[in-house]
C-alpha positions as CSV (number, residue, x, y, z in Angstrom):
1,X,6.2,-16.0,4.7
2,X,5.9,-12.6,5.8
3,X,2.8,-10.6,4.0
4,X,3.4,-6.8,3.3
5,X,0.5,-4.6,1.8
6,X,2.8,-1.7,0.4
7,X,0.1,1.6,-0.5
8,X,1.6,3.6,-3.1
9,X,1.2,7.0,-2.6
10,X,2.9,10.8,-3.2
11,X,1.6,14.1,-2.6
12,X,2.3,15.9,-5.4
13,X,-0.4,14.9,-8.4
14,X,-0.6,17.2,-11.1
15,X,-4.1,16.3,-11.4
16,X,-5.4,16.7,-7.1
17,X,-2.5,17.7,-5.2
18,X,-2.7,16.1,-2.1
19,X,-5.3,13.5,-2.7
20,X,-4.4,11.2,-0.1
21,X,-4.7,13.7,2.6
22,X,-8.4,15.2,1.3
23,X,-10.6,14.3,3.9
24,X,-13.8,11.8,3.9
25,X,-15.6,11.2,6.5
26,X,-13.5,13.6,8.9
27,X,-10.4,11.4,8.1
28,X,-7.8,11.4,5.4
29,X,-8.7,9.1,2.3
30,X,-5.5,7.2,2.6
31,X,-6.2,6.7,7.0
32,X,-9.6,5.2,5.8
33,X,-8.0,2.9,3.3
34,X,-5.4,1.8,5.8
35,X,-8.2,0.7,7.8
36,X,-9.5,-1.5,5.7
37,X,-6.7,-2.8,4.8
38,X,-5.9,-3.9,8.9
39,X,-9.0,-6.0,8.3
40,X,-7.1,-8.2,6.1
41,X,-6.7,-11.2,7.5
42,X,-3.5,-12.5,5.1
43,X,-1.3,-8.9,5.4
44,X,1.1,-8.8,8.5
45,X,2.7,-5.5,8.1
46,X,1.3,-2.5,6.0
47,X,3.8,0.0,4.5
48,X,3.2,3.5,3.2
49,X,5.6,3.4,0.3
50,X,6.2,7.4,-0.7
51,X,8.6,9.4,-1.9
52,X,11.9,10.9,0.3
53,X,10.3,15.0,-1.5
54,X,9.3,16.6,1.0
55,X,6.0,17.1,-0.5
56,X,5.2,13.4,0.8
57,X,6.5,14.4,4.7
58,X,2.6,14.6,5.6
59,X,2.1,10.6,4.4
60,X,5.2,9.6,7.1
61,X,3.5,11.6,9.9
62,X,0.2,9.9,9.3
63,X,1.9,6.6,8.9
64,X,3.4,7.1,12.9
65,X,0.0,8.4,14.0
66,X,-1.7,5.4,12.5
67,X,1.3,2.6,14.0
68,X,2.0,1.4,10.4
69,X,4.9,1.3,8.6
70,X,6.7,4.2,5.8
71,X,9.2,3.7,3.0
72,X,10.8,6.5,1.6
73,X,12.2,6.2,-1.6
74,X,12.5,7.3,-5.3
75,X,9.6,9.4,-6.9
76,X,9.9,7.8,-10.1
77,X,11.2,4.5,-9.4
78,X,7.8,2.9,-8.2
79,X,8.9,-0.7,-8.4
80,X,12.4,-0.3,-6.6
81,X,10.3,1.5,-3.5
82,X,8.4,-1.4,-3.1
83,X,11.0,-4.0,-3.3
84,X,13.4,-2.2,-1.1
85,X,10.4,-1.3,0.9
86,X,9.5,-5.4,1.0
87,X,12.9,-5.9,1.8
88,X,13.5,-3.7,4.7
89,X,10.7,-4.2,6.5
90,X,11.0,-8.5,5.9
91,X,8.4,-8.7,3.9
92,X,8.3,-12.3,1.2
93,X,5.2,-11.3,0.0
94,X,4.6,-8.1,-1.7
95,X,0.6,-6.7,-1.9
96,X,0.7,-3.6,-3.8
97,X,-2.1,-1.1,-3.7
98,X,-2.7,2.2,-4.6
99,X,-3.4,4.8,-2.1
100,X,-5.8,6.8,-4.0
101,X,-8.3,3.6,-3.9
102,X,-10.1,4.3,0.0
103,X,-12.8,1.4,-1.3
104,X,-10.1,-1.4,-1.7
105,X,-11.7,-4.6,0.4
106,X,-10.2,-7.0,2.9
107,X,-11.9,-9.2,1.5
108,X,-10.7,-8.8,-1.7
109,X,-7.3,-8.3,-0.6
110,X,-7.3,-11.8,1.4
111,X,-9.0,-13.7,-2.0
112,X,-6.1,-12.1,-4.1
113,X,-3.5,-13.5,-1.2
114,X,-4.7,-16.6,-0.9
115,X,-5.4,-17.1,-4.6
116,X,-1.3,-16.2,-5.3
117,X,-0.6,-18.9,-2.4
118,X,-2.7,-21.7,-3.4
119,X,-1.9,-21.9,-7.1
120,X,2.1,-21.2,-6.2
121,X,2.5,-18.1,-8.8
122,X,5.1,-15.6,-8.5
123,X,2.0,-13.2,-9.8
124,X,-0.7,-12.8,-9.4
125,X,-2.9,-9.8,-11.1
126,X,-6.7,-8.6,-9.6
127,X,-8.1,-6.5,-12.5
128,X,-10.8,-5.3,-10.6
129,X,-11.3,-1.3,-10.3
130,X,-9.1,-2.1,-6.9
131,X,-6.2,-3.2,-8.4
132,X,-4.7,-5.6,-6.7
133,X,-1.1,-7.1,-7.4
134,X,0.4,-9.7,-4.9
135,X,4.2,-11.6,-6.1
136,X,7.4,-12.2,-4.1
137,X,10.1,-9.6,-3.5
């Protein structure tokens, strides 16, 4: 059962335009969260999941510099991204994060997967400040 962590993410924010991209550390946020988030041991593909505006161009160029995958999809339509995203790239098991979150822990990540597996839920929910969601597609 394919595992898919799918980082939601678009340029545009009313509130910090281009958040993603703002650098820490010399490195886009969202390039330091993907890192983490290759530690994971229990995610086999990771997924940019952005918007086809071409405010969110920036987010699919980073995504081929960094060797992970990008899903381009509706702006407003968060849900469908992901499950279209899950589905095109063969994903079973969906992991959604949110890309303005550069402190999210593999750790974490693989105790919310292997939490969802164990008990057999369709959902499962992390309320920590990371915000973790794993279900099927």
């Amino acid at each position: 059962m394919p595992v898919g962590a799918f980082i939601i993410a678009r340029l545009n924010s009313s509130r910090l335009t281009e958040k993603h991209m703002r650098r820490i550390m010399g490195k886009p946020m969202i390039e330091m969260m993907v890192e983490r988030v290759r530690a994971a041991k229990t995610v086999d593909t990771i997924v940019i999941t952005t918007s086809s505006l071409s405010s969110d161009d920036q987010l699919e160029e980073l995504s081929k510099k960094l060797g992970i995958c990008c899903y381009r999809g509706s702006l407003e339509n968060i849900m469908d991204r992901i499950v279209s995203a899950a589905k095109t790239y063969e994903c079973d098991t969906v992991v959604e994060l949110l890309g303005d979150n550069p402190l999210v822990h593999s750790e974490l990540i693989d105790d919310v997967v292997n939490y969802y597996f164990r008990n057999k839920y369709d959902y499962h929910y992390c309320p920590s400040k990371s915000r973790i969601k794993s279900f099927a597609k």
